[in-house]
Residue frames as a rotation matrix with the C-alpha (Angstrom) as fourth column:
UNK 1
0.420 -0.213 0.882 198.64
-0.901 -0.214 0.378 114.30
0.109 -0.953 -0.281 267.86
UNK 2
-0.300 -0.773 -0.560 201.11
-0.469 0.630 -0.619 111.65
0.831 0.077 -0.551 268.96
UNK 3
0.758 0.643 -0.109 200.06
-0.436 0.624 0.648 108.75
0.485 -0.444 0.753 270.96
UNK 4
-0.172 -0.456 0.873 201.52
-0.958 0.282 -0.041 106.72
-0.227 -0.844 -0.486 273.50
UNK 5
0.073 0.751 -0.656 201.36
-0.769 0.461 0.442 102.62
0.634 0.473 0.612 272.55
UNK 6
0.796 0.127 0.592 201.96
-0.594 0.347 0.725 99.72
-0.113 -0.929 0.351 274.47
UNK 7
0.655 -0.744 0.135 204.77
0.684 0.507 -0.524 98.46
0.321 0.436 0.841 272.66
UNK 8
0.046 -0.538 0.842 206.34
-0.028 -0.843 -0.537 102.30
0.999 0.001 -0.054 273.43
UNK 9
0.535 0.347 0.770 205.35
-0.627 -0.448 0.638 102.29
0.566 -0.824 -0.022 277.17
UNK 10
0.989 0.045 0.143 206.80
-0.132 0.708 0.694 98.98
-0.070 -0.705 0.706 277.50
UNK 11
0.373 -0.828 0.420 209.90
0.692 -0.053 -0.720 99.48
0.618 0.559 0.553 275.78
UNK 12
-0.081 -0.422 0.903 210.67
-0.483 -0.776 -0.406 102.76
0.872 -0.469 -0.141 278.01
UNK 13
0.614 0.238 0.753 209.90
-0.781 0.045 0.622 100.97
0.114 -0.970 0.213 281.13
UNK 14
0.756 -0.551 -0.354 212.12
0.482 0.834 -0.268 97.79
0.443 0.032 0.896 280.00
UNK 15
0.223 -0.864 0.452 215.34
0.009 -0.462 -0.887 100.64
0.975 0.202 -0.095 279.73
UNK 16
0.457 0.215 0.863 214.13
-0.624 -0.614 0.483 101.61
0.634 -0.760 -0.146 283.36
UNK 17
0.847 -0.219 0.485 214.46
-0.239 0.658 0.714 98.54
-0.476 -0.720 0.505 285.29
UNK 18
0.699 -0.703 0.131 217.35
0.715 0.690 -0.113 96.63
-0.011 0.173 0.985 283.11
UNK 19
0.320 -0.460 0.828 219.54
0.606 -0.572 -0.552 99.95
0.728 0.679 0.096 282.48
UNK 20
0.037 0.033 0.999 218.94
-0.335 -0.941 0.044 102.11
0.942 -0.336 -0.024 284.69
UNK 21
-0.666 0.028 -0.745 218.38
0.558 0.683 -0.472 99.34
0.495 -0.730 -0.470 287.72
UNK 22
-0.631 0.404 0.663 215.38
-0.768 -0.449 -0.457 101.61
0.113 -0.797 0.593 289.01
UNK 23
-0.895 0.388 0.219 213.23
0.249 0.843 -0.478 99.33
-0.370 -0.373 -0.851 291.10
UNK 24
0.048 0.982 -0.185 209.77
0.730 -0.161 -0.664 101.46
-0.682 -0.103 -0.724 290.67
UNK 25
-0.795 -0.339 0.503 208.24
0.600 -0.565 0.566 103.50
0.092 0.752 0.653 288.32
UNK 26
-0.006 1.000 0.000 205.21
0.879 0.005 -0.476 105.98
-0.476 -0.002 -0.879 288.30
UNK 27
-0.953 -0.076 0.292 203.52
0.264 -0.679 0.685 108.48
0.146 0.730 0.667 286.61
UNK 28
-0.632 0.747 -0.207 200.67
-0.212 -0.423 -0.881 110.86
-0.745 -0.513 0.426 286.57
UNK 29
-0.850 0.360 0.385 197.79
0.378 -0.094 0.921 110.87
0.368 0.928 -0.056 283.68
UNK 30
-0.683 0.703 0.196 194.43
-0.652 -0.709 0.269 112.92
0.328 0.055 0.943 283.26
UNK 31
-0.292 0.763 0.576 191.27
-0.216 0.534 -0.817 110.96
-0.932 -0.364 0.009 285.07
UNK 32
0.291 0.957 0.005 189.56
-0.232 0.076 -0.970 111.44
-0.928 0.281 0.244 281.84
UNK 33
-0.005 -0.523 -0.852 192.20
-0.997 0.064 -0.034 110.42
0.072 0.850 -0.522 279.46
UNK 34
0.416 0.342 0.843 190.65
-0.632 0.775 -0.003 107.05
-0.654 -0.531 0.538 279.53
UNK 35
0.936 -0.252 -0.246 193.25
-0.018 0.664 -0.748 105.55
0.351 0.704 0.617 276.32
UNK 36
-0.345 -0.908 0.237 196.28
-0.604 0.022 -0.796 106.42
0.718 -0.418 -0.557 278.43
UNK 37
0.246 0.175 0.953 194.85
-0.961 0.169 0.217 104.83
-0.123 -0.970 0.210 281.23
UNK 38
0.891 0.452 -0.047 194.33
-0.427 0.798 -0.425 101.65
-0.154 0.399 0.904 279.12
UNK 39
0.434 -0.876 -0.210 198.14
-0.281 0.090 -0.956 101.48
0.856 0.473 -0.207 277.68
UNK 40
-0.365 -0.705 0.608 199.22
-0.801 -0.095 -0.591 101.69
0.474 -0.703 -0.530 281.14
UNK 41
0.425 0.482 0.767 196.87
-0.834 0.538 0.124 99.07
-0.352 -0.692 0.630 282.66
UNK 42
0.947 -0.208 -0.245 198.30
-0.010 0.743 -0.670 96.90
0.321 0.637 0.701 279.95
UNK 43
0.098 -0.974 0.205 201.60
-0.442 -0.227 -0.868 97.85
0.892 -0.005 -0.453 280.40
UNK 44
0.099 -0.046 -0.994 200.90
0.754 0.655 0.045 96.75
0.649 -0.754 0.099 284.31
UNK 45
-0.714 0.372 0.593 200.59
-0.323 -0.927 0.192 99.84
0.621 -0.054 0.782 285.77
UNK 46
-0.113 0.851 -0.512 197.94
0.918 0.287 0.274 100.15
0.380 -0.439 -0.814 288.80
UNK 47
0.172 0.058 0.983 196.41
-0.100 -0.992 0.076 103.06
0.980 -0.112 -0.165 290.32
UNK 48
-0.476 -0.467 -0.745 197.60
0.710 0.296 -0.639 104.12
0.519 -0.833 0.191 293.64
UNK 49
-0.335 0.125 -0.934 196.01
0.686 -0.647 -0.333 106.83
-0.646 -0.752 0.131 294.15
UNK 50
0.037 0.728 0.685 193.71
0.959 -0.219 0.181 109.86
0.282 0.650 -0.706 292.85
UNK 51
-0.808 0.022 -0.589 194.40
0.163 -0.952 -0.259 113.77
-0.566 -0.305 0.766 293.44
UNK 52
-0.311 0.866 0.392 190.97
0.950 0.279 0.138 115.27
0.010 0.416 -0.909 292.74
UNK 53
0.807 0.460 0.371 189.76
0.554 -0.808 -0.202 118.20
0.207 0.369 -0.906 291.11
UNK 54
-0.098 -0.927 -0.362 194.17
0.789 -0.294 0.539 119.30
-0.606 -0.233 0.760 290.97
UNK 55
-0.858 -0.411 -0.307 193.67
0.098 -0.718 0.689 121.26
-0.504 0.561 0.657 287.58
UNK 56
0.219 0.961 -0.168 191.82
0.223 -0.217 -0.950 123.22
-0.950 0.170 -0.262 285.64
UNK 57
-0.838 -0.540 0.078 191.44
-0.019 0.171 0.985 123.32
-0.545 0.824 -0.154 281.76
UNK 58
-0.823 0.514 0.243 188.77
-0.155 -0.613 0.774 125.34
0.547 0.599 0.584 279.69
UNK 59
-0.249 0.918 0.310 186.46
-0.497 -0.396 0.772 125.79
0.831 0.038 0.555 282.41
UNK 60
0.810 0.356 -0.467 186.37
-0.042 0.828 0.559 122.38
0.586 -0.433 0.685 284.19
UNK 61
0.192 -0.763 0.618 188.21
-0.952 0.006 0.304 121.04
-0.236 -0.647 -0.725 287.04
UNK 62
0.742 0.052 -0.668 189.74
-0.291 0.923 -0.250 117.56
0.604 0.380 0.700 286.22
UNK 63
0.908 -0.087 0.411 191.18
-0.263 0.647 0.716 114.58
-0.328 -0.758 0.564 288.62
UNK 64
0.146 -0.977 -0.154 194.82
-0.901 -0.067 -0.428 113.36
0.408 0.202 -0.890 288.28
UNK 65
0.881 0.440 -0.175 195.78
-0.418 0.896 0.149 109.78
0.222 -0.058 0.973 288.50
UNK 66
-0.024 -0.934 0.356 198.69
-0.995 0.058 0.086 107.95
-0.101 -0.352 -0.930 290.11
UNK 67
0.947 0.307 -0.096 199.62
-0.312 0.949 -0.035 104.71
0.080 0.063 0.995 288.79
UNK 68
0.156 -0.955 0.253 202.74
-0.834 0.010 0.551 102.76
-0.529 -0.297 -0.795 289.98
UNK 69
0.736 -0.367 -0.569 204.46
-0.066 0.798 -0.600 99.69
0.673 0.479 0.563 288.05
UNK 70
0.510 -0.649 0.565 207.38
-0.709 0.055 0.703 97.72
-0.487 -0.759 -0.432 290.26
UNK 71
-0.611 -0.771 -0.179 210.58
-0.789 0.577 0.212 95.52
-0.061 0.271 -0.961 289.02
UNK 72
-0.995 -0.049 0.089 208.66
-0.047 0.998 0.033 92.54
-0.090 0.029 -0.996 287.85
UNK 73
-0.272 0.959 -0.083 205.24
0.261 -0.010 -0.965 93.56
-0.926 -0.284 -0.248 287.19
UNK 74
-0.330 -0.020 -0.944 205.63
-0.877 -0.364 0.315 94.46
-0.350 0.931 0.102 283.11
UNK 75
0.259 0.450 0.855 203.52
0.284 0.811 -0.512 92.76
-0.923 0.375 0.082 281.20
């Protein structure tokens, strides 16, 4: 399975702001996907916000995570 690193996360988010000129960025990720969470916190990334018990997936119900990053917050 292919991973996400912080060198990758930060690299796509550079393109965003300098390229593209977008001001904000965000994205969802799994509550319990607790090495994505990490990459992004590094990356600068905060959570904003927490949809709870959105999907379901062999059985269980599982939380969804909004995390936003703005123009000048990459780390």
């Amino acid at each position: 399975m292919w991973r996400w690193n912080n060198d990758t996360v930060r690299v796509i988010c550079r393109f965003g702001f300098d390229e593209l000129r977008l001001h904000r960025i965000s994205l969802t990720v799994v509550a319990d996907n607790e090495s994505a969470r990490r990459v992004y916190e590094k990356t600068g990334f905060v959570e904003e916000g927490r949809q709870r018990e959105c999907f379901r997936r062999d059985g269980k119900w599982h939380d969804m995570i909004l995390m936003g990053l703005l123009e000048g917050e990459l780390r």
